[in-house]
C-alpha positions as CSV (number, residue, x, y, z in Angstrom):
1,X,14.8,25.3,12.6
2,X,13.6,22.0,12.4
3,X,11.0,19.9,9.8
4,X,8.3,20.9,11.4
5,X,8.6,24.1,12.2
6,X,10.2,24.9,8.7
7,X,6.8,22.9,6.9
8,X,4.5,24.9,9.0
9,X,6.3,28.2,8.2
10,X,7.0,27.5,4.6
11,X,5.0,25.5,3.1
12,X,1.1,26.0,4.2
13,X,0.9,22.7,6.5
14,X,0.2,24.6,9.1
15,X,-0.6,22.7,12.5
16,X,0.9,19.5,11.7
17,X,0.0,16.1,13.9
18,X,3.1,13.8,13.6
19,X,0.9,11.3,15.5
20,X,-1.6,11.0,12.5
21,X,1.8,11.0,9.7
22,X,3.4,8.2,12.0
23,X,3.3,4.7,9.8
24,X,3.5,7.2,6.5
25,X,6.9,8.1,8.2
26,X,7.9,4.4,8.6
27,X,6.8,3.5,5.7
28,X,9.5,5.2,4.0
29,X,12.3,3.2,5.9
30,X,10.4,-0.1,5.6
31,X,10.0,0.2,1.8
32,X,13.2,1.3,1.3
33,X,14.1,-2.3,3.3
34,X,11.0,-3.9,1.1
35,X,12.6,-2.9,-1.9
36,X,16.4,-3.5,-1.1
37,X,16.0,-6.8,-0.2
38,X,13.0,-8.3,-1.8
39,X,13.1,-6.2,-5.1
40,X,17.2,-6.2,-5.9
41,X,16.8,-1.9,-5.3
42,X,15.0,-1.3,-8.1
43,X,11.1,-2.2,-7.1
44,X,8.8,-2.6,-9.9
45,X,5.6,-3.1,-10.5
46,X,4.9,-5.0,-13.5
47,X,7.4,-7.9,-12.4
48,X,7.4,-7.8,-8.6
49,X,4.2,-8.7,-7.0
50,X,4.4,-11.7,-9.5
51,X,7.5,-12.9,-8.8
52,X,7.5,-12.6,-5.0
53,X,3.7,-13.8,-4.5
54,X,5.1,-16.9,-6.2
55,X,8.0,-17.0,-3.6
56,X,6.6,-16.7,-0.5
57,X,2.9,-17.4,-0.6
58,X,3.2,-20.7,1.0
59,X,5.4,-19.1,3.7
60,X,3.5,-16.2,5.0
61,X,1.4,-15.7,8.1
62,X,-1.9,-16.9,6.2
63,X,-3.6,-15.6,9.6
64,X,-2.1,-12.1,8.9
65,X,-1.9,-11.6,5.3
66,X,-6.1,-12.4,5.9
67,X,-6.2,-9.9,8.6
68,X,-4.5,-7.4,6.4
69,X,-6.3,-8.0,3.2
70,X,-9.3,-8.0,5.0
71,X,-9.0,-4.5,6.2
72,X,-8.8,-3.7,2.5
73,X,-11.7,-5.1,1.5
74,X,-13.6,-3.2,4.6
75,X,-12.0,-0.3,3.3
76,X,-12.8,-0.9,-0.6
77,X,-15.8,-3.0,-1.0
78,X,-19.6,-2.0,-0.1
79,X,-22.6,-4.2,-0.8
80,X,-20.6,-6.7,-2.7
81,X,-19.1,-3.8,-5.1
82,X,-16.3,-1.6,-5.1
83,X,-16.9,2.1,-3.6
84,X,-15.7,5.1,-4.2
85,X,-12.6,5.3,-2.4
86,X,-11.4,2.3,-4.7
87,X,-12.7,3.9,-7.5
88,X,-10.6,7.1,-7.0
89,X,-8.0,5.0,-6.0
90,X,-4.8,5.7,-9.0
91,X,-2.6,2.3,-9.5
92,X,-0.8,3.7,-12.9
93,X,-0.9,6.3,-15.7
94,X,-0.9,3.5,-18.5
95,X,-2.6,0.6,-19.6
96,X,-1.5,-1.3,-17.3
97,X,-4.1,0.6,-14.9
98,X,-6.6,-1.9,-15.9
99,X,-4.7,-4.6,-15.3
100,X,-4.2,-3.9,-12.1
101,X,-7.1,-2.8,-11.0
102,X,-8.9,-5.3,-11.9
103,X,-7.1,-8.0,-10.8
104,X,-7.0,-6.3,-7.0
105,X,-10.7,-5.9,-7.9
106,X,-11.9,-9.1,-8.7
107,X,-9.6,-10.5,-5.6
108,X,-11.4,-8.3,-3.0
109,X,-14.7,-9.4,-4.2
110,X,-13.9,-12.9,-4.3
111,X,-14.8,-15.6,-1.6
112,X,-12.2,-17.9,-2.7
113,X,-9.4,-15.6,-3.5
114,X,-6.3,-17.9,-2.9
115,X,-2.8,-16.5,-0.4
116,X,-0.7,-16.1,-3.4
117,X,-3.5,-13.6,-5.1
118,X,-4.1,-11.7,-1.8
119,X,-0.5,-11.3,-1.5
120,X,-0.2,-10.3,-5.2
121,X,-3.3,-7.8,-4.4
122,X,-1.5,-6.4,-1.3
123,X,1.6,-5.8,-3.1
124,X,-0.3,-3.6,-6.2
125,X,-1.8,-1.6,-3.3
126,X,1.6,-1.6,-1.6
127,X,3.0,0.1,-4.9
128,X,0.3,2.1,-5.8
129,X,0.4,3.5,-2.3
130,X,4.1,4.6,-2.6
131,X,3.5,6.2,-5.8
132,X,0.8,8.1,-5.0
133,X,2.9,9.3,-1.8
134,X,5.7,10.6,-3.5
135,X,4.1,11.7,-6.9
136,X,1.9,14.5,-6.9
137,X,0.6,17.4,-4.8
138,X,-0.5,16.0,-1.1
139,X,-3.0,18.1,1.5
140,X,-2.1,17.0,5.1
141,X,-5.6,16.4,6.1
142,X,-5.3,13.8,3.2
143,X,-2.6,12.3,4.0
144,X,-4.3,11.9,7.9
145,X,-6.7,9.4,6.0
146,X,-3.6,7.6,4.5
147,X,-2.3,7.0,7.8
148,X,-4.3,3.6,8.5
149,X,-3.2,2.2,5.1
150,X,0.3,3.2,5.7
151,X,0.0,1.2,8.7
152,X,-1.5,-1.8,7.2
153,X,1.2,-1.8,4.5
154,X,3.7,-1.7,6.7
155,X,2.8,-4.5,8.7
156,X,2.5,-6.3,5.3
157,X,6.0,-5.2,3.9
158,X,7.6,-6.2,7.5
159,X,5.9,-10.0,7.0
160,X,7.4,-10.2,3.0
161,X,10.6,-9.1,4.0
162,X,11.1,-11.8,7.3
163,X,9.7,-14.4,4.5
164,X,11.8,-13.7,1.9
């Protein structure tokens, strides 16, 4: 028996589309990469989005780290504010939440957010989206609205790690 079959048998995801899991599935591989090489194995939040924003910002693809943030702040910002979706959105389970989220906040609503804060913001999301992957009880149909982010991030991850 294979995944699939097994997850739709076993494990109430019944019907699943592969094509609308596809950049969640390599975004397992290209973290893994992302983390390896840019993060000495052990990725972690409070010290790497510093550290590497402050490597590489003046390296990156300005013209694709815009596109990419961008596409975040379509996807988080309405009328000037955050929405809802950012709202729900879970970057940690400590104090640092704040922290965080504010910072990726006040980024996406700025008009003069600089490259190394909009990589700094991308990498927050970039973690928060891995956490909230692998921690936590996950409905397929959710995940389906992940899909786009995944592949967003991914492209993101892929331009770190050639930077590095």
């Amino acid at each position: 028996m294979n995944e699939l079959r097994w997850l739709e048998c076993n494990r109430h995801y019944e019907n699943i589309d592969e094509s609308k899991l596809q950049n969640i599935f390599y975004f397992t591989l290209i973290w893994n990469i992302f983390e390896k090489e840019c993060c000495r194995n052990d990725g972690n939040i409070r010290e790497h989005p510093e550290s590497i924003s402050e490597a590489i910002h003046s390296k990156v693809n300005s013209q694709k780290i815009d596109t990419i943030f961008g596409y975040f702040q379509d996807r988080y910002i309405t009328d000037a504010h955050t929405n809802q979706i950012f709202d729900d959105f879970k970057f940690a389970k400590n104090t640092n939440d704040n922290d965080y989220k504010q910072f990726v906040k006040s980024s996406l609503l700025s008009s003069t957010t600089t490259p190394k804060d909009k990589i700094k913001s991308l990498l927050y999301i970039a973690f928060r989206l891995r956490n909230n992957l692998y921690h936590g009880i996950k409905e397929v149909s959710k995940l389906y609205e992940q899909n786009e982010n995944f592949k967003q991030i991914n492209l993101f991850l892929m331009e770190i790690v050639d930077k590095k």
